[in-house]
N, C-alpha and C positions, 0 to 999 in steps of 0.2 A: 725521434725527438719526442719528447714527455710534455704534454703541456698539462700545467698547475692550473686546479681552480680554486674557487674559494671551498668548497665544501670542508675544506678542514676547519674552517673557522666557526663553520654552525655544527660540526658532531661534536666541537667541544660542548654543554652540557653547563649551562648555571648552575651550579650543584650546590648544597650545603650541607658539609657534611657532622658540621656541628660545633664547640669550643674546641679550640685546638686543645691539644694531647687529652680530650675526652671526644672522640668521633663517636659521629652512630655508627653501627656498624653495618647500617645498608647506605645507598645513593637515592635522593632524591631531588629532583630538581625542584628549583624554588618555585613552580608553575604550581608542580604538583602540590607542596605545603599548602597554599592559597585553596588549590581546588580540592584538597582533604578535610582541609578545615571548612568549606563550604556544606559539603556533602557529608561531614558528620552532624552538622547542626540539623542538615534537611533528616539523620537518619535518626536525630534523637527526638526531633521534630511529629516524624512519624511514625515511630513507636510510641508519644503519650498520644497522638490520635486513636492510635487503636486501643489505648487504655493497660500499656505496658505501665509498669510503674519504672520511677528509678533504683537501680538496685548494682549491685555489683555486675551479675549475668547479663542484665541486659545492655550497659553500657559497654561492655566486653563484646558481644553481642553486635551491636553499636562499633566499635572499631575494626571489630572483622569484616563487617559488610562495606564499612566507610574504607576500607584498604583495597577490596575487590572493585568495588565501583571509583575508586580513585586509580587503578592499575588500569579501567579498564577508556575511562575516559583519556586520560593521559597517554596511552596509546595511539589515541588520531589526533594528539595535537603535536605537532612539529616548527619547527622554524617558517617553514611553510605555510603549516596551517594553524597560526597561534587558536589561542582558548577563545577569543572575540568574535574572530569569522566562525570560527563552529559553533562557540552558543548562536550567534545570529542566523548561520544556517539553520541549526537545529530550533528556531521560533519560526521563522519565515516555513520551513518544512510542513511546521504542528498546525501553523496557523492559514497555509496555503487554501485559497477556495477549491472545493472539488467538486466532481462533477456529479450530478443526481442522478440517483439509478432508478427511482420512482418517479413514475408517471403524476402530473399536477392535473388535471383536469382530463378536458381531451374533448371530440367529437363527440362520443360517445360515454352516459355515463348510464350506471342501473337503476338510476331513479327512469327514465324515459322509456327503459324498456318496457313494455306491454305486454304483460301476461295474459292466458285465458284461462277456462274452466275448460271449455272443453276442444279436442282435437280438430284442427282445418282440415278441411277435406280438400279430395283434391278435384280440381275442377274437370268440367266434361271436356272431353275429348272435341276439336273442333274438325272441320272437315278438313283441312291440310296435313294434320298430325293422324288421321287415319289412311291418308293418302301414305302417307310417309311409313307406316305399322306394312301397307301392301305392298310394296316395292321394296322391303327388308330382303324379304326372302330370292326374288330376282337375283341371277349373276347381270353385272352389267357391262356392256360391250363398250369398246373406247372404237370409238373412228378415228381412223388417219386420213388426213388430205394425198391425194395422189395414188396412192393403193386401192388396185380396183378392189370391191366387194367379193368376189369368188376365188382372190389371192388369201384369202385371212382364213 
């Protein structure tokens, strides 16, 4: 037994494909028109930023990039995942707090450190730590409890 979902009803495709008996002769969905026309304005936008002038090349220019970036956004949106939830993902994403990788302050900073001129010496030797220099060279023996002395 076969069982029916809906999924046929959302791979149909709002589409427009133009005045009837004059079609364009690609498909696009009417999402996409909306967000074509968005993303050429952002791209005529920022070509006079950069000090492009308007000219035939550049608005050519201008519709080539606005086709790739309209192919390319159009691609993650689905019935699913309409154009709303993804711009909104995509601000909450930009806008998200992150987390510091530099150090603010701390215990320790280099104004506090204290430099010299000249080298610390090192202090004299006291009489434990020469105790300790003579007993370097000693092997030293472990006792056990209960093992006579003349078994080891």
């Amino acid at each position: 037994m076969r069982i029916r979902t809906d999924d046929e009803i959302y791979r149909v495709d709002a589409v427009w494909l133009g005045p009837p008996r004059a079609t364009f002769p690609w498909r696009a969905r009417y999402v996409a028109w909306g967000v074509g026309l968005f993303v050429f304005l952002a791209v005529l936008t920022v070509e006079r930023q950069m000090g492009i002038g308007f000219g035939f090349f550049s608005t050519a220019w201008a519709v080539v990039i606005t086709i790739v970036l309209t192919k390319i956004i159009c691609s993650r949106i689905s019935h699913e995942r309409p154009f709303g939830s993804v711009m909104a993902l995509w601000a909450r994403e930009l806008t998200a707090p992150r987390q510091r990788h530099s150090g603010r302050g701390g215990a320790v900073s280099a104004s506090r450190v204290r430099v010299r001129n000249d080298r610390p010496r090192p202090k004299r030797a006291t009489r434990k730590s020469a105790r300790r220099r003579q007993t370097r060279g000693r092997s030293r023996t472990k006792e056990v409890r209960g093992v006579p002395t003349s078994a080891r």
